[in-house]
C-alpha positions as CSV (number, residue, x, y, z in Angstrom):
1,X,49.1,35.6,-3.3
2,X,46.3,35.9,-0.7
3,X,44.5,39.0,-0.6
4,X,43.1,40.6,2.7
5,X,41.4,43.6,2.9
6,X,38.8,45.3,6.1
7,X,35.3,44.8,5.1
8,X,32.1,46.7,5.9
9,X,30.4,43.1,5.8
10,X,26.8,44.6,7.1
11,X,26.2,47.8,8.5
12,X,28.2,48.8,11.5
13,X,30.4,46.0,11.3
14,X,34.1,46.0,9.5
15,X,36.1,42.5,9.4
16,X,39.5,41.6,8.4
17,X,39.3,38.8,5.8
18,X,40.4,36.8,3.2
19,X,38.7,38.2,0.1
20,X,40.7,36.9,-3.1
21,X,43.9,34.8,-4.7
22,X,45.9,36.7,-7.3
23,X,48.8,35.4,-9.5
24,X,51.0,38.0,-9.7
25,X,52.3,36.2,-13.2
26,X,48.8,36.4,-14.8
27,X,48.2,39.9,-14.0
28,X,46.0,41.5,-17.0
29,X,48.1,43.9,-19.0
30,X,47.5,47.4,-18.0
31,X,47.4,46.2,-14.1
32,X,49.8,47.0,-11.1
33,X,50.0,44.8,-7.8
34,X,50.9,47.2,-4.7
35,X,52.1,46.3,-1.3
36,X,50.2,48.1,0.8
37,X,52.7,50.0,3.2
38,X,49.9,52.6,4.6
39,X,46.3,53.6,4.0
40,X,44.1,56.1,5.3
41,X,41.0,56.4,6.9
42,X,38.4,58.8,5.2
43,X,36.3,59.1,8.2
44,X,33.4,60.8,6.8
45,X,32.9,58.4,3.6
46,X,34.0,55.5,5.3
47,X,31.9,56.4,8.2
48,X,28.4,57.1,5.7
49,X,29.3,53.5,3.9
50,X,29.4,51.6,7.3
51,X,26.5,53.1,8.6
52,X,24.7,52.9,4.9
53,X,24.2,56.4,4.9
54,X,21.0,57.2,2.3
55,X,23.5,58.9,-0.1
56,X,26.1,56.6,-0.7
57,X,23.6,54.8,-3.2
58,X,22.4,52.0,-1.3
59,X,25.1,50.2,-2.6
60,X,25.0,46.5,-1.2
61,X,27.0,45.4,1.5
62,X,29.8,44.1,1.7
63,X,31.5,47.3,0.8
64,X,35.1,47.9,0.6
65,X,37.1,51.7,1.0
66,X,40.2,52.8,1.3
67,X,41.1,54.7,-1.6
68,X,44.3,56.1,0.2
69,X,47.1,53.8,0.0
70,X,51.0,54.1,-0.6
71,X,53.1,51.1,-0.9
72,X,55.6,49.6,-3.3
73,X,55.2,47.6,-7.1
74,X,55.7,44.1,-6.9
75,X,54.2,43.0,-9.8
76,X,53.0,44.6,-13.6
77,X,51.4,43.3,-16.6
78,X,53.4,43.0,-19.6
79,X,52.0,47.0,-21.2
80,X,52.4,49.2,-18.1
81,X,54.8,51.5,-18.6
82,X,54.6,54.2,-15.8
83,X,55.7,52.3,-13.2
84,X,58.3,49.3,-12.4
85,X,58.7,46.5,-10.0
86,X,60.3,48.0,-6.4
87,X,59.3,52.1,-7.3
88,X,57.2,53.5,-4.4
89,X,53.8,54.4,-5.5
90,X,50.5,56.2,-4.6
91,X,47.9,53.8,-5.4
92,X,44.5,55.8,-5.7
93,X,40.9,54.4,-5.4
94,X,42.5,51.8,-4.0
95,X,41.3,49.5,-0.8
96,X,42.3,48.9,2.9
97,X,44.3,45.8,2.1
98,X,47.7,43.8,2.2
99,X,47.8,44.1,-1.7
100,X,46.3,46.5,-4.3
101,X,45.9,45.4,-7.8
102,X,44.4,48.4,-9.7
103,X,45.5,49.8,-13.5
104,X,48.0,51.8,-14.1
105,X,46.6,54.6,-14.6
106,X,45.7,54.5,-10.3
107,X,49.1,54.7,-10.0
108,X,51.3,57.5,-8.9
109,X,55.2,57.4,-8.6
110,X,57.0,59.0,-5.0
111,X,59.9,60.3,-6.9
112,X,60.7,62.0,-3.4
113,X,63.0,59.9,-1.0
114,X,62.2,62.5,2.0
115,X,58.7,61.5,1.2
116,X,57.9,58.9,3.2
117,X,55.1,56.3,3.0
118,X,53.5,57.6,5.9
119,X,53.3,60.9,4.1
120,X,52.3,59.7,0.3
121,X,49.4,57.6,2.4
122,X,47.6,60.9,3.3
123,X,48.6,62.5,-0.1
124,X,45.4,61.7,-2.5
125,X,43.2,62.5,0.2
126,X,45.0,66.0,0.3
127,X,43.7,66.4,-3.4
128,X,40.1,66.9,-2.6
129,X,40.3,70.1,-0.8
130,X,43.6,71.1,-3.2
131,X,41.1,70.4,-5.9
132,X,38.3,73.0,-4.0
133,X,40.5,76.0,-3.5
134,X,41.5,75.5,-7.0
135,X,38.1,75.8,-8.5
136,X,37.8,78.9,-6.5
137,X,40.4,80.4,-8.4
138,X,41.6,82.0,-4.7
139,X,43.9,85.0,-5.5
140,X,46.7,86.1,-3.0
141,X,45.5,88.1,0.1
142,X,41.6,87.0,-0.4
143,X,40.4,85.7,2.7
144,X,38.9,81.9,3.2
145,X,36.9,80.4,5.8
146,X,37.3,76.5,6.3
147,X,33.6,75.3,7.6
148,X,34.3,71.6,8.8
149,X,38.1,70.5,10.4
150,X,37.9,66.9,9.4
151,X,41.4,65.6,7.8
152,X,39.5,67.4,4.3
153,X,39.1,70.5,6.7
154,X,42.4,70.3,8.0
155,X,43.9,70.1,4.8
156,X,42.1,72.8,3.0
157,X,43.3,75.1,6.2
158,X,47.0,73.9,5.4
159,X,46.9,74.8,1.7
160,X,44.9,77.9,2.2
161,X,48.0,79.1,3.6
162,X,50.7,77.7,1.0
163,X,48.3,79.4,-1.8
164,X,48.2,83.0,-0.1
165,X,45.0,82.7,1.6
166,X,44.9,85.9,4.0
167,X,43.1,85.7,6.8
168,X,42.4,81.9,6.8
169,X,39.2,81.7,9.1
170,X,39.2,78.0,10.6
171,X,35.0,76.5,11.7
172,X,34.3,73.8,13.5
173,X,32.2,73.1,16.7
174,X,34.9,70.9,17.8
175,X,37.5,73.0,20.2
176,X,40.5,70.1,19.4
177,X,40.2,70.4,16.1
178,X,39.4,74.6,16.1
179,X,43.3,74.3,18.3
180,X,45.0,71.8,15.4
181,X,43.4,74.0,12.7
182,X,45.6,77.1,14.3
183,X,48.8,75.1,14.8
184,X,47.8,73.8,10.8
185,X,48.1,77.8,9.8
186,X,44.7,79.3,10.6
187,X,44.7,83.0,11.3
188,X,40.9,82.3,13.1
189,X,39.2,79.9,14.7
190,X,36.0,80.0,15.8
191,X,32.7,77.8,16.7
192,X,30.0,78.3,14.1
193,X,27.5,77.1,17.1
194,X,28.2,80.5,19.5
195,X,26.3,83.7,19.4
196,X,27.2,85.9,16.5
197,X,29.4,84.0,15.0
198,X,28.7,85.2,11.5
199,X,29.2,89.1,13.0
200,X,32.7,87.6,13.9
201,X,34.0,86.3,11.0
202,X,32.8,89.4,9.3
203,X,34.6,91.8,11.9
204,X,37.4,89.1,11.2
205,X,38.0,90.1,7.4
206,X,36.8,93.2,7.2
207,X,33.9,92.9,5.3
208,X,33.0,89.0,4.9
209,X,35.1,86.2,3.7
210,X,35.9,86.3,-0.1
211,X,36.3,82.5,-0.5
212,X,34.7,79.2,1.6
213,X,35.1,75.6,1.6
214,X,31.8,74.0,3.0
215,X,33.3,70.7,4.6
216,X,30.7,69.4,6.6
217,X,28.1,68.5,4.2
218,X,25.5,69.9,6.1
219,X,23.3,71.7,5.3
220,X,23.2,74.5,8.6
221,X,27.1,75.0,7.8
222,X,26.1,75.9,4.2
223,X,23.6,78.1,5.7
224,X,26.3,79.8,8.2
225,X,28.4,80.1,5.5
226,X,26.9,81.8,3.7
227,X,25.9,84.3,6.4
228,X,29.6,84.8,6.3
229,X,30.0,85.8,2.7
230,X,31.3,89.0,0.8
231,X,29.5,90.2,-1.8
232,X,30.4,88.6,-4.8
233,X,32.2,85.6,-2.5
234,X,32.8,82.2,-3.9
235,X,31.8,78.8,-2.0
236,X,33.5,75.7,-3.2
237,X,30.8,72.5,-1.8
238,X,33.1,69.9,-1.1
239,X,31.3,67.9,1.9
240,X,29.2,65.4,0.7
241,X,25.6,66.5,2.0
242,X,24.5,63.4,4.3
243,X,21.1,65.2,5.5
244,X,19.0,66.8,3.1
245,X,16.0,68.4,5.0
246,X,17.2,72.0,5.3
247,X,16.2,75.5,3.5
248,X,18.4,78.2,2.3
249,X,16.7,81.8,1.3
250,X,19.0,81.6,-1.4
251,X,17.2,85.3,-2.7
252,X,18.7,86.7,0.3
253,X,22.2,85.0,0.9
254,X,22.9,83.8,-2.9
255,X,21.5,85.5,-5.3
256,X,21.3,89.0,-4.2
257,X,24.8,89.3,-3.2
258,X,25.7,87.3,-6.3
259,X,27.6,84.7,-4.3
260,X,29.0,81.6,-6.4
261,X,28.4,77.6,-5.1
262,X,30.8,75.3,-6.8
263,X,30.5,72.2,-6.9
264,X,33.8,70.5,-5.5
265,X,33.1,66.5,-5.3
266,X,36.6,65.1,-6.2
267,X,34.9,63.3,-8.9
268,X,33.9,66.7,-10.7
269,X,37.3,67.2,-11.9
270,X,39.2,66.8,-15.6
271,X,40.1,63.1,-16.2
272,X,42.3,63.1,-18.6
273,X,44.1,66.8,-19.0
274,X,44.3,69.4,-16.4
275,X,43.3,73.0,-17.1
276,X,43.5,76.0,-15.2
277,X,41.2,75.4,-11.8
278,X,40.5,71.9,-12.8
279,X,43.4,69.5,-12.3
280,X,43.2,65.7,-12.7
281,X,44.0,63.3,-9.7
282,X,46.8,62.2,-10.8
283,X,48.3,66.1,-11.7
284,X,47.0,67.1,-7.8
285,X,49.2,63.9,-6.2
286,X,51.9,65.2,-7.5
287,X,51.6,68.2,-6.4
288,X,50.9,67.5,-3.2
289,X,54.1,64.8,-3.3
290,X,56.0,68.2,-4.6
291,X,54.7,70.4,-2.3
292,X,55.7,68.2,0.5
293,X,59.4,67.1,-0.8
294,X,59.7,70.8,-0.9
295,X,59.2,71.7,2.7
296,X,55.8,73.6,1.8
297,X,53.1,71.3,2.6
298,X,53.5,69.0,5.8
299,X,51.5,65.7,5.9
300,X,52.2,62.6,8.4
301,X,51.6,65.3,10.9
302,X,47.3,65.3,10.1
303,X,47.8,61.7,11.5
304,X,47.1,60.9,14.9
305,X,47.4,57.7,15.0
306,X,48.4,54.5,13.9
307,X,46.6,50.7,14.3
308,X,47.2,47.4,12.6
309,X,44.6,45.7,10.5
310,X,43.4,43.3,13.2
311,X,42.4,46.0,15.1
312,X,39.5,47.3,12.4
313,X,36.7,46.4,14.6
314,X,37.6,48.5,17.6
315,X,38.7,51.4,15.2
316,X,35.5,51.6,13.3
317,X,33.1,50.9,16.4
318,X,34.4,54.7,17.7
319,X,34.3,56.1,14.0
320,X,31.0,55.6,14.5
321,X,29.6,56.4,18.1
322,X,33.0,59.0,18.7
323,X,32.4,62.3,17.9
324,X,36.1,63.0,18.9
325,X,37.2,60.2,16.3
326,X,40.9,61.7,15.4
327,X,41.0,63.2,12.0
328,X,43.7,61.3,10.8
329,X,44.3,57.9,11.5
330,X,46.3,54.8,9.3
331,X,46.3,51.1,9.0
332,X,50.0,50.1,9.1
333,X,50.3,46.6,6.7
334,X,53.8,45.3,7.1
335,X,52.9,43.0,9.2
336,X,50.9,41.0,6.7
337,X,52.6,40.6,3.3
C-alpha cells in the first residue's frame, strides 16, 4: 500500500508526498496499520518544526507531525492483541498521513459509537492540558487562570470546568479566542496586554488565582502569571518555551510567596502505570473518549475547520504568517485510501 503523508521538506514549506510502500501482510508483530480518517493540526509544534524553531532540536528536515489521528485497523501483526481489524482507534504519535503504521501500544480503542472520528481526532491532543490540571492536583472551587487560548488553551479552559475549577479566568491577547474561551466555560476573560491586568484577575478571585496553566511558552506570560498568583498558588508549565531571553525575580514572585512551577510537557508523565496526578497517555485518551461519550467534555466543536491534504501548502503558509490561524483545524483523508 502507498503511503502519503504532509511533509515539512525544508523550512516553511509542507508537501503532500509519496513517502513509503507497506505490505500490510509483512507487518512486524507488535505493529497496527491505521486508516487515517482525521488528524489534527498542533499549531504551535507544528508551527516551531516548520519554521525550525531553535528548541525543537535542530532536528533535520524533512520532518513529519501529526501525532493526532483517529481512523480504523486494517491490518495487525500476528502478537497484537488490543486491537482488531475494522475497531475504530486513536492512533497516538502518529503522522499526517493516508495510513499509520505504529505499535500497538499507540493505539487506543473508541469503544464509544456517539464518539465520532471527528471527535477521537482532537482527543490526544486534549491530554496535554488534562495531564497539567492533573499535576496541579486542582481541588473543587480553587480558581484557575488559563494564560494562552490555543486548542491546548482552549482545552484546559474546558476541563477546568468539568474538574470544578471556580472561577476559571481565560488569558489571551487575542479578543476571538478570549470570546470562544467564554462560550468554552470561562467565568473571565481578559487581555494580559491591558493596564492592570494582574490587579484584575486578582479582584477577579478574590485574592489571586490558586492554580495556572502557562500556555504560551513565553516567557512575559510566565511573568504575568505569576503576577497573578495566590500565595502558595501552583503553576503547571505546559507551553513549550520558544524564546528564552527573559528574567523572572523569582525572590519576589516564586519564592517568597512559595508558589509551585510544574513542569507539564506531555512527555513528563508515567509510561507505563498511572498514579494519582500522573496518568499515562493512553489512561488520559480514555478519559477524554469517556468524558466525551458521556456528554461532559465536548470536542469536534474546538475545530474550525476542515481541509483535504492537497491543500497543506495553503494551510501551513497562514500557520505561519496568520496570527489569527484558527485553533483547531483537521486534515480529512477519505479521499485518499
Amino acid at each position: 500500500m502507498k503511503i502519503k503523508n504532509i511533509v515539512f521538506t525544508k523550512p516553511f514549506v509542507a508537501e503532500y508526498i509519496d513517502v513509503d510502500e507497506i505490505d500490510f501482510n509483512a507487518l512486524e508483530d507488535n505493529q497496527v496499520a491505521v486508516k487515517s480518517h482525521f488528524t489534527t493540526v498542533s499549531a504551535g509544534t507544528e508551527r516551531a518544526n516548520i519554521t525550525a524553531s531553535p528548541n525543537t532540536g535542530n532536528a533535520p528536515f524533512p520532518r513529519t507531525l501529526g501525532y493526532n489521528c483517529a481512523g480504523e485497523v486494517v491490518a495487525v501483526g500476528k502478537k497484537v492483541t488490543r486491537v482488531s481489524v475494522g475497531d475504530r482507534v486513536v492512533a497516538y504519535w502518529s503522522k499526517h498521513g493516508n495510513y499509520n503504521v505504529v505499535n500497538e501500544n499507540q493505539v487506543v480503542k473508541i469503544e464509544y459509537d456517539n464518539v465520532s472520528y471527528e471527535d477521537a481526532g482532537v482527543a490526544f491532543i486534549a491530554t496535554f492540558p488534562l495531564s497539567a490540571i492533573r499535576k496541579l492536583h486542582l481541588e473543587i472551587g480553587e480558581s484557575l487562570m488559563v494564560m494562552g487560548l490555543g486548542i491546548l488553551g482552549q482545552f484546559a479552559v474546558k476541563l477546568a470546568r468539568v474538574a470544578g475549577a471556580c472561577p476559571i479566568i481565560a488569558c489571551d491577547p487575542i479578543k476571538e479566542r478570549r470570546d470562544e474561551a467564554l462560550k468554552n466555560g470561562a467565568d473571565y476573560a481578559f487581555d494580559p496586554l491591558e493596564k492592570d491586568f494582574a490587579k484584575k484577575v486578582i479582584e477577579a478571585t478574590k485574592g489571586g488565582v490558586n492554580t495556572a496553566v502557562e500556555v504560551t511558552g513565553v516567557g512575559a506570560g510566565l511573568n504575568e502569571t505569576l503576577d497573578c498568583m495566590a500565595r502558595f498558588g501552583r503553576v503547571a508549565l505546559l507551553g513549550c518555551t520558544r524564546i528564552s531571553d527573559f528574567t523572572i525575580d523569582y525572590y519576589t514572585k516564586v519564592h517568597y510567596p512559595g508558589i509551585s512551577l510544574i513542569g507539564a510537557h506531555t512527555h513528563a508523565r508515567a509510561e507505563l502505570e498511572s498514579s494519582h496526578g500522573n496518568y499515562t497517555h493512553i489512561d488520559d485518551i480514555k478519559a477524554v473518549l469517556r468524558l466525551c461519550a458521556n456528554g461532559r467534555l465536548t470536542l469536534r466543536d474546538i475545530v474550525k475547520e476542515t481541509h483535504q491534504p492537497s491543500e497543506c501548502e495553503e494551510v501551513y503558509q497562514r500557520l505561519i504568517n496568520d496570527k489569527n490561524f484558527p485553533v483547531g483545524v483537521q486534515f480529512d483523508w477519505k479521499s485518499e485510501w
